[in-house]
C-alpha positions as a printed Julia matrix, in Angstrom:
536×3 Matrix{Float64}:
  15.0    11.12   14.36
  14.05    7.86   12.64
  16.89    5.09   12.75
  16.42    2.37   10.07
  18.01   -1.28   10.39
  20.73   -2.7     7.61
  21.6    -5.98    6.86
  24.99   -6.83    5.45
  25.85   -9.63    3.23
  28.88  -11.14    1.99
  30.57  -14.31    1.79
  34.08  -12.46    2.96
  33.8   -11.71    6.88
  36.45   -9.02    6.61
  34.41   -6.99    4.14
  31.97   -6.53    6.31
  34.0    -5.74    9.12
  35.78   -3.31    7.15
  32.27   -1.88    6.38
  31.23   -1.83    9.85
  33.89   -0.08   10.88
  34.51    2.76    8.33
  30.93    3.9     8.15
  29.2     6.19   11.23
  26.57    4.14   11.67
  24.25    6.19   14.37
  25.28    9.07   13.07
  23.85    8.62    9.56
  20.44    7.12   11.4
  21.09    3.74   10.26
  21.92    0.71   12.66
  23.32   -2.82   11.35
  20.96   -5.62   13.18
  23.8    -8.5    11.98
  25.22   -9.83    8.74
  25.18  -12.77    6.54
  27.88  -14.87    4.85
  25.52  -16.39    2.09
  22.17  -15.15    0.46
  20.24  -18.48    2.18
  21.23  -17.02    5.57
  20.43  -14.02    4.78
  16.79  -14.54    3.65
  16.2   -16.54    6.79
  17.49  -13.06    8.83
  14.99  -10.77    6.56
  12.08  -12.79    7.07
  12.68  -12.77   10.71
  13.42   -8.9    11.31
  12.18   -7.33    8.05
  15.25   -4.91    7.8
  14.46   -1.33    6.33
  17.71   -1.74    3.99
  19.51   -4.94    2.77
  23.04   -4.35    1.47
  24.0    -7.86    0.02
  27.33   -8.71   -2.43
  26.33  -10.39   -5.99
  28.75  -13.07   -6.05
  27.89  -15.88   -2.99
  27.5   -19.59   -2.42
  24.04  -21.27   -1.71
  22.37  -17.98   -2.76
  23.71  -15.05   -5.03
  23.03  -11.57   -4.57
  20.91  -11.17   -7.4
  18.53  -14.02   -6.72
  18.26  -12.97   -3.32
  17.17   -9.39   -4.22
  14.55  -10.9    -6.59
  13.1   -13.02   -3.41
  12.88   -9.77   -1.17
  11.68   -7.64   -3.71
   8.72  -10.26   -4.24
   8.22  -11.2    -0.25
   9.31   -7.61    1.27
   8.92   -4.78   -1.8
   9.31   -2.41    0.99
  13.15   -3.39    2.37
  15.58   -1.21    0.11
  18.32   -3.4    -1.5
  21.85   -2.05   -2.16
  23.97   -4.27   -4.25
  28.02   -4.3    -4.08
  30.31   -6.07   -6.11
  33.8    -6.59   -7.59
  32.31   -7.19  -10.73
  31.86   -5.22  -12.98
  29.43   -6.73  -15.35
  26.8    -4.27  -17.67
  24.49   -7.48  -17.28
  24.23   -7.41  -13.73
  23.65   -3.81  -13.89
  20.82   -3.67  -15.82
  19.17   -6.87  -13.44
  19.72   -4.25  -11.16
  17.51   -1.61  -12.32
  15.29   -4.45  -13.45
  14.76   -4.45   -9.61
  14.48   -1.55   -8.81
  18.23   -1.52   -6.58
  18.67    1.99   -5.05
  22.19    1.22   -6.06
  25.17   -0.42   -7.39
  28.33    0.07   -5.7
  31.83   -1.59   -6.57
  34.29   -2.76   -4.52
  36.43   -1.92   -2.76
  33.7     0.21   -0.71
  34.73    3.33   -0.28
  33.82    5.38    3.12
  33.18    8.51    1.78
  31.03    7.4    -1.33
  29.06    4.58    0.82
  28.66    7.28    3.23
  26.93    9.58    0.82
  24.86    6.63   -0.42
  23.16    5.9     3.11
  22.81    9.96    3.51
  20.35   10.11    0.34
  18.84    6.65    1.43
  18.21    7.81    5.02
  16.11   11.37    2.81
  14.27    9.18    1.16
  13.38    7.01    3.7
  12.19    9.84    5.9
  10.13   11.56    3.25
   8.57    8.02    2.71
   7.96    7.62    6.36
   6.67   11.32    6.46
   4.57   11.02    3.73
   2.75    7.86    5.56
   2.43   10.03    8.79
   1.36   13.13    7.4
  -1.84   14.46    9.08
  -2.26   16.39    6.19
  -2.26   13.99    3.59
  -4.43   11.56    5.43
  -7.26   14.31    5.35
  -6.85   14.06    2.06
  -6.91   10.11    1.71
 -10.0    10.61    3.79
 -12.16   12.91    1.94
 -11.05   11.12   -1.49
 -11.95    7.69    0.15
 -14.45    5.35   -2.39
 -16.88    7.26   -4.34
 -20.31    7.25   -1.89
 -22.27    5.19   -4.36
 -20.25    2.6    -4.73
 -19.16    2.45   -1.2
 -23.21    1.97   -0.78
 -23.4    -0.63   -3.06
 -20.54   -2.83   -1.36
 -22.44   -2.44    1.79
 -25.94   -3.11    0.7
 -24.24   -6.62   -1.08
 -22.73   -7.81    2.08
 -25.81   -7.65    3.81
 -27.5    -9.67    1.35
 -29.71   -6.92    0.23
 -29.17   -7.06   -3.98
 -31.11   -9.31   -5.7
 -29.62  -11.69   -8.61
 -31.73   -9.68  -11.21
 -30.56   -6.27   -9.97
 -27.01   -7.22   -9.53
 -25.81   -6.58  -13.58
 -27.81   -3.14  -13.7
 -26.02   -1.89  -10.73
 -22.48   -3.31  -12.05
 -22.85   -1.5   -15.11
 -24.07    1.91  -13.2
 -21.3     2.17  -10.84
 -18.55    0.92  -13.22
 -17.54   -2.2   -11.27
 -16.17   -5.58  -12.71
 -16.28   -8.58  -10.28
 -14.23  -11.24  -12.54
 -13.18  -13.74   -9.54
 -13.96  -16.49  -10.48
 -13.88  -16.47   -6.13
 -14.41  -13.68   -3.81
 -13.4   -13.32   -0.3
 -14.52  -10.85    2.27
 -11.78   -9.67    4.73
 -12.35   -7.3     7.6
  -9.9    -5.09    8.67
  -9.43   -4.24   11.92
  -7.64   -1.15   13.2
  -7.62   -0.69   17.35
  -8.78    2.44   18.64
  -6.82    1.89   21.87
  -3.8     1.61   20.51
  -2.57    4.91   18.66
   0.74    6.58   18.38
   0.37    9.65   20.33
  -1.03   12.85   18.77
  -2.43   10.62   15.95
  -6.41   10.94   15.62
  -7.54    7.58   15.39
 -10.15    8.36   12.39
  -7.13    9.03   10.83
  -4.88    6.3    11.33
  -7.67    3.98   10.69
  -8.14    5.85    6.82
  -4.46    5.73    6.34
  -4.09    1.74    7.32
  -6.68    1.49    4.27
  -4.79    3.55    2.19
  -1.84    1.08    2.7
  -3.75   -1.81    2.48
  -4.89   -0.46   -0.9
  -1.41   -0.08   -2.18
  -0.73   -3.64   -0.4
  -3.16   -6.03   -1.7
  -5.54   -3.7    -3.99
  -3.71   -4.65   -7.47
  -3.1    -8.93   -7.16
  -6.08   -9.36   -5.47
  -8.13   -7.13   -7.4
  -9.67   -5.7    -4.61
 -12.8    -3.63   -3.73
 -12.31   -2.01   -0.8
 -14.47    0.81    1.74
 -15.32    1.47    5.26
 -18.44   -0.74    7.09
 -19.33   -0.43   10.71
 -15.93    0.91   11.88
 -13.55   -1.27   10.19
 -12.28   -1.32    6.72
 -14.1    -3.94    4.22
 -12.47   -5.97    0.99
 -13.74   -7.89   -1.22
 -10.61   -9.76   -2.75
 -11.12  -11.49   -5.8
  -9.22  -14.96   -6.33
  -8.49  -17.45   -8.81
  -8.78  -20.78   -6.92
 -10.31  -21.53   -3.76
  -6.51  -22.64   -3.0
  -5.48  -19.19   -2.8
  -7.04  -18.1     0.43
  -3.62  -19.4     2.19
  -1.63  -17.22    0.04
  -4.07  -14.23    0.78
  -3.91  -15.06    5.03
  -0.14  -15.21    4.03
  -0.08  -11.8     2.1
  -2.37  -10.18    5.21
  -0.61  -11.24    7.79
   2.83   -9.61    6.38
   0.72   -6.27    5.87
  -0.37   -6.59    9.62
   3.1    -6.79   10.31
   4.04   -3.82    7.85
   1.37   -1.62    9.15
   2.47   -1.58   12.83
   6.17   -1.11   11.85
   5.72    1.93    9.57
   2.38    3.68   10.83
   2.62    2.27   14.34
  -1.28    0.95   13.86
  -2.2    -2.76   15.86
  -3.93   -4.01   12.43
  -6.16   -7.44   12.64
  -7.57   -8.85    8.98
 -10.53  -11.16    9.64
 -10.49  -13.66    6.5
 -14.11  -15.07    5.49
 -14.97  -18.15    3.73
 -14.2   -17.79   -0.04
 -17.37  -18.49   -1.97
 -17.89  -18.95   -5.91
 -20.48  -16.12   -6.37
 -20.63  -12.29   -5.34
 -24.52  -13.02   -3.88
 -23.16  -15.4    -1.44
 -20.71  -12.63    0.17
 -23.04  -11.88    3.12
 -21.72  -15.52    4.37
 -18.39  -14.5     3.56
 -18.67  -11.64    5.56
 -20.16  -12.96    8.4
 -17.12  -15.54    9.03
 -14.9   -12.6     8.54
 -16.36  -10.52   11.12
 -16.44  -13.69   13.36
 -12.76  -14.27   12.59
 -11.91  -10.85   13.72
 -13.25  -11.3    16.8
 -10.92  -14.3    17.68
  -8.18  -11.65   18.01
  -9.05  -12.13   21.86
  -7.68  -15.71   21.51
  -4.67  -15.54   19.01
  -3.96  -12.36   19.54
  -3.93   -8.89   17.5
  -1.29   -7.52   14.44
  -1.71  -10.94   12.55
  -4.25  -12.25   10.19
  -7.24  -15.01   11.27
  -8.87  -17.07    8.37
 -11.9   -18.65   10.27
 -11.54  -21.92    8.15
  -8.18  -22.51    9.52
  -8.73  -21.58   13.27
 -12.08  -23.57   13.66
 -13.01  -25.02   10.21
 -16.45  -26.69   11.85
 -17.35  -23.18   13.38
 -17.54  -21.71    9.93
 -20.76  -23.62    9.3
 -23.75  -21.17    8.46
 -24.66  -18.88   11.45
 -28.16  -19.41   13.31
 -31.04  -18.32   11.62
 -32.26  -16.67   15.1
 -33.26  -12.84   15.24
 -32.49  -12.49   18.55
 -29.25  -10.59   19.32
 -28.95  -11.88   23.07
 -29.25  -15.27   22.31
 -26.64  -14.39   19.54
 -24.52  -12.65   22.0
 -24.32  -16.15   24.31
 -23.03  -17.92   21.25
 -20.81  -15.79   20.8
 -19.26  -15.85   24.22
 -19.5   -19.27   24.52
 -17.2   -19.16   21.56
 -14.55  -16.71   22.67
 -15.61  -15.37   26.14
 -14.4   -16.04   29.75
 -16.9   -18.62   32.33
 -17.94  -14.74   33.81
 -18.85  -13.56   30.23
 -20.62  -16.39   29.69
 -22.52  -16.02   33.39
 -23.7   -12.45   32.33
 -24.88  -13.66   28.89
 -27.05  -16.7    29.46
 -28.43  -14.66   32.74
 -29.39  -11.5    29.69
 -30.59  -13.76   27.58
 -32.76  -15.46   30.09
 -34.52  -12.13   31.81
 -35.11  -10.89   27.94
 -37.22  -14.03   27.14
 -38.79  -13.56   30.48
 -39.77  -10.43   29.77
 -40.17  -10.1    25.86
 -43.32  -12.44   26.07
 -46.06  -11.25   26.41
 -47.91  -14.45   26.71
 -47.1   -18.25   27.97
 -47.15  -19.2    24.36
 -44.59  -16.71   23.38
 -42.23  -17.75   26.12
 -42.95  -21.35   25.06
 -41.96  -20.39   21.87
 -38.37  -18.73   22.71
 -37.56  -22.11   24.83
 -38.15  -24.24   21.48
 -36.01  -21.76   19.92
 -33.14  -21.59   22.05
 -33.5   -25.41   22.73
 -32.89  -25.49   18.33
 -30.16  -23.02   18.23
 -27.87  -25.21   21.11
 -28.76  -28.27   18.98
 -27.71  -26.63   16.08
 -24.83  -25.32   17.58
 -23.72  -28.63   19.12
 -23.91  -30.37   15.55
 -22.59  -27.63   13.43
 -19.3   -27.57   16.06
 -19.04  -31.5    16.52
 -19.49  -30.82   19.93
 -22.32  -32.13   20.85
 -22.96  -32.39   24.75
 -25.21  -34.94   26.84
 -27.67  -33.07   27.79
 -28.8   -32.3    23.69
 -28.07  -36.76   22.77
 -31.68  -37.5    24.7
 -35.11  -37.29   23.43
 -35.61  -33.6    22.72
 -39.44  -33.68   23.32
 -38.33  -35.21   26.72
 -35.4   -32.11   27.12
 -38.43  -29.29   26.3
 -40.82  -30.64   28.83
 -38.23  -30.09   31.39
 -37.19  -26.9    30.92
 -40.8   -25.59   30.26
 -41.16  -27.25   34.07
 -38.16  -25.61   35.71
 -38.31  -22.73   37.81
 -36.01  -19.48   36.46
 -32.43  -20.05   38.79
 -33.16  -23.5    37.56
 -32.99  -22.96   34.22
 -30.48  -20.21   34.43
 -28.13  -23.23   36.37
 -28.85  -25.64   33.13
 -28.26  -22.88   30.55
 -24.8   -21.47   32.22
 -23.89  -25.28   32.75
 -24.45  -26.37   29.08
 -22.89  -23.24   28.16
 -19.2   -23.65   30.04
 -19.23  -27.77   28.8
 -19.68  -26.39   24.96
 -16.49  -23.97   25.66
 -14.46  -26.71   27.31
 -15.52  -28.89   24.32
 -14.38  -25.75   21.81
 -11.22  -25.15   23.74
 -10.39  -28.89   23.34
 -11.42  -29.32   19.73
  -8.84  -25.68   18.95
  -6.27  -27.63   20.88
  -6.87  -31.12   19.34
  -7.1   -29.69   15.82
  -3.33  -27.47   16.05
  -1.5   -30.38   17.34
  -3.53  -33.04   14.82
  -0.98  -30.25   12.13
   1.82  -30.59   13.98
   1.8   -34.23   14.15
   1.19  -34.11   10.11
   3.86  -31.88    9.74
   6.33  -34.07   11.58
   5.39  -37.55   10.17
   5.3   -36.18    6.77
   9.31  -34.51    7.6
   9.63  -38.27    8.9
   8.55  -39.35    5.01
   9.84  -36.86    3.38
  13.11  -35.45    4.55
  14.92  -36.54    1.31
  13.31  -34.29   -0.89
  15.41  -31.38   -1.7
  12.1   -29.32   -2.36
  10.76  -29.72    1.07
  10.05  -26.23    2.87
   7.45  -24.18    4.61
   5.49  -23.81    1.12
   5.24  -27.45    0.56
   4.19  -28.75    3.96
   1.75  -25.78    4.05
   0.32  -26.62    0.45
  -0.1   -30.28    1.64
  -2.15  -29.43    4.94
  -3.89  -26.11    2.95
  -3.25  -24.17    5.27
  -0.95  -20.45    5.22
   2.27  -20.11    6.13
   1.39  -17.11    8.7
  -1.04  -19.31   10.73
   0.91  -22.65   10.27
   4.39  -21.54   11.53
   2.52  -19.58   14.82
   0.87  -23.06   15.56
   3.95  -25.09   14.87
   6.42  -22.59   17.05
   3.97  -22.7    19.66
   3.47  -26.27   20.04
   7.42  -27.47   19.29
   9.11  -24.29   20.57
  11.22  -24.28   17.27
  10.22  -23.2    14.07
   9.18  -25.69   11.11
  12.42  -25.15    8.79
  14.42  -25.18   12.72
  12.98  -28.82   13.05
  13.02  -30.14    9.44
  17.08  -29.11    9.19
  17.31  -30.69   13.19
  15.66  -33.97   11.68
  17.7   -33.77    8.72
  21.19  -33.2    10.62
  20.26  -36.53   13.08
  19.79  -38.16    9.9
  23.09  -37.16    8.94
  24.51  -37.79   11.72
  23.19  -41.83   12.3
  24.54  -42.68    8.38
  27.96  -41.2     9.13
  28.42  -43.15   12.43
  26.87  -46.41   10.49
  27.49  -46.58    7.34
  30.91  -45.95    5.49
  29.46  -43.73    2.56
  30.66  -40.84    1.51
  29.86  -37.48    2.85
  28.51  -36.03   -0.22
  25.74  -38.99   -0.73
  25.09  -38.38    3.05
  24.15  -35.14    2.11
  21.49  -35.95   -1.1
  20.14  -38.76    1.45
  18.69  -35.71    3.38
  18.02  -33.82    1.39
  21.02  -31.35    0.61
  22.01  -31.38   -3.32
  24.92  -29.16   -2.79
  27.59  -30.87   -0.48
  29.3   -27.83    0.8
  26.09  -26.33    1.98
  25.36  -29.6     3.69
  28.86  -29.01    5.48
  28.21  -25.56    6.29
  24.92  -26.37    7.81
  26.37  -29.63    9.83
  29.38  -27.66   11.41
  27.04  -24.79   12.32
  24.62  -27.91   14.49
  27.34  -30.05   15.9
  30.41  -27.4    15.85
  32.57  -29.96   13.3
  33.01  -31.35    9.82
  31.2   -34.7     8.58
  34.13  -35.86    8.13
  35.59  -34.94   11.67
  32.38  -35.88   13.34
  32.38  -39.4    11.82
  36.48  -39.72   12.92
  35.38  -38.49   16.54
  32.51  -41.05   16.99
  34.35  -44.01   14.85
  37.09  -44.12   17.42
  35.17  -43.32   20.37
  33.59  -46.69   19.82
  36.55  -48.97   19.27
């Protein structure tokens, strides 16, 4: 039997205790993961353990019930709100079914009637859940997947196979309207070796596109269908700006898609580009982003531009898919994997040419495409700052373990260079972050959107890097920084407690208080009586 998580809110502690108490939790299939005495709190709770149902009172300081219903509708449509109040007020009603509330209880809560409430709320939960799972009806999803012809025509575009001339006849044909004005390819990823059991993974794969359809297929005005294994989209955008909103947006669904359908779900985000002809670049950077799952780790989103914005610069122009392949492991494989691939690479020019010239030939090649590599990474090693002519005499004089020994060694100093860059590059954002908290902590408006908007970069992929590197999350640090503020001006200065409180930031005075005596365990005012004394 499914058991779905509640959150309870209300300002008054013995309400929910009273709730707690009367209702049969476990036996209903519902368990309460904690409560909230304010809608600010509670927000902060939702957003870090997405609760199937959020049962929240209207009437609460900081944050009422009905603004805080409006946020989780908007950042988590899936979480079922129930509201509860003592008043009863047509107006609020109506905001209600504005919102699409399962329902509107009044107090005082009855046992029996909130009882029956969760009871029809657990049926439709389950049928919801079932519905998602249903072998049956992902068959179906499958065989009414994109029409073939325009599934072809998505994949012929992304590998830059439609010519500008071409491009309106086959719009008009197929019936499809690219309006942008920016397009962004993402790639999504389902594993195949991690599957709930008796689930086929052909068909979890068709359902995580049917979800991701229903997720992002309306604001992003996306085209979506299945390429080489993984699902494809083509989201359509209205700034370049946006992309951080999108990563933001895919990273929740990864999120959504393991809860509810138990699939590990990685979105590869591509660079966003002004022009539907230009989505074979796009696509490319999406595919590459995907594979960085091996460094950052599966059920999120990557956008390549904010893991390793120089990386994203365009791809070699070689044909050759092992010299590829050692490019590719220098950029995300282990010292071994790198080993194996500049030792393939090396026996396949060996034996591809069939004449001294041709094998001349591959060596000028592959001496280009490290070049190019080193400049389009900013990494560029010793051994390519020389005189190239000098560099190509050499290697066309060294004997094979030789030159496997030079290749394998430039190979492991570009990944310690990459490494180094990744890790220079997330702590250059944390360092931002801080000294613009440092410059900024006044501002009321200061949050996770603004600091993100001012490095352009998304929340998702911000708050991983920031958590990692501090151990605390951003809004953790910027209300730390903003309490030792606090603190400091009440020890020395004599003003009062509510122009404390604007001074960092905090326009409402009791919330200030609330937050203070939930960091230090006292009042302002008590704090500032304790220290004052202590020091005479």
């Amino acid at each position: 039997m499914n058991t779905y998580t509640v959150l309870l809110v209300d300002d008054e502690e013995e309400v929910i205790q009273v709730i707690m108490k009367k209702i049969n939790w476990e036996g209903l299939g519902f368990s309460v993961i904690g409560y909230a005495n304010n809608g600010v709190k509670a927000l902060e709770m939702v957003e870090e353990f997405q609760p199937d149902v959020v049962m929240t009172d209207i009437k609460m300081p900081y944050m009422d019930g009905m603004e805080l219903a409006t946020r989780i509708k908007t950042e988590f449509p899936v979480t079922k709100i129930l509201l509860f109040t003592g008043f009863d007020e047509f107006e609020y009603a109506k905001a209600a079914v504005h919102l699409e509330v399962e329902e509107y209880i009044l107090k005082p809560v009855n046992a029996v009637e909130l009882t029956n409430v969760f009871t029809q709320l657990k049926i439709k939960l389950d049928q919801e859940i079932s519905e998602k799972r249903n072998v049956e009806i992902l068959e179906k999803y499958y065989m009414e997947s994109l029409p073939v012809q325009q599934s072809n025509f998505y994949s012929t575009l992304i590998e830059g196979r439609i010519r500008e001339e071409e491009l309106p006849r086959y719009l008009a044909d197929y019936q499809i309207t690219f309006s942008g004005p920016f397009f962004c390819c993402l790639i999504i990823h389902t594993s195949s070796n991690q599957v709930p059991k008796d689930m086929n993974p052909l068909l979890l794969s068709t359902s995580v596109q049917k979800q991701a359809e229903e997720y992002l297929g309306e604001k992003w005005k996306a085209k979506f269908f299945s390429y080489l294994g993984n699902t494809v989209v083509i989201a359509q955008l209205g700034s370049e700006n946006q992309v951080t909103e999108l990563t933001d947006e895919c990273n929740r669904f990864c999120i959504y898609a393991r809860r509810i359908i138990g699939a590990v779900v990685t979105v590869g985000i591509g660079q966003v580009c002004g022009n539907v002809l230009e989505l074979p670049l796009s696509y490319t950077t999406a595919r590459e982003a995907v594979s960085y799952r091996v460094i950052y780790g599966s059920s999120r989103a990557i956008n390549m531009k904010e893991i390793a914005p120089k990386e994203m610069s365009t791809p070699a122009t070689t044909n050759d898919a092992e010299l590829a392949n050692l490019l590719k492991m220098i950029r995300l494989g282990t010292p071994e994997d790198i080993e194996q691939a500049a030792a393939r690479y090396l026996n396949h020019i060996s034996l591809a040419g069939k004449s001294l010239q041709q094998y001349y030939i591959a060596i000028m090649e592959l001496v280009s495409e490290l070049y190019r590599f080193s400049v389009s990474n900013d990494v560029l090693v010793e051994e390519l700052s020389g005189d190239m002519r000098n560099l190509y005499s050499s290697l066309l004089d060294m004997e094979s373990d030789a030159l496997k020994k030079w290749l394998t060694d430039i190979s492991f100093s570009f990944r310690e260079k990459l490494i180094n860059a990744r890790t220079r590059s997330t702590k250059s954002f944390v360092r931002k972050a801080q000294e613009y908290v440092r410059n900024n902590f006044s501002d009321e408006e200061l949050s996770l959107d603004n600091i993100c908007e001012v490095l352009g970069v998304s929340n998702s992929y911000f708050s991983s890097i920031f958590k990692r590197e501090t151990g605390n999350s951003f809004i953790g640090y910027l209300t730390d920084y903003r309490m030792d503020e606090a603190s400091r001006l009440l020890i020395e200065t004599n003003e009062k407690s509510y122009i404390i409180a604007k001074k960092v930031g905090y326009t409402d005075p009791n919330y200030f208080s609330y937050v203070f005596k939930r960091k230090f365990g006292v009042s302002p005012s008590k704090y500032r009586a304790e220290h004052t004394d202590s020091e005479k």
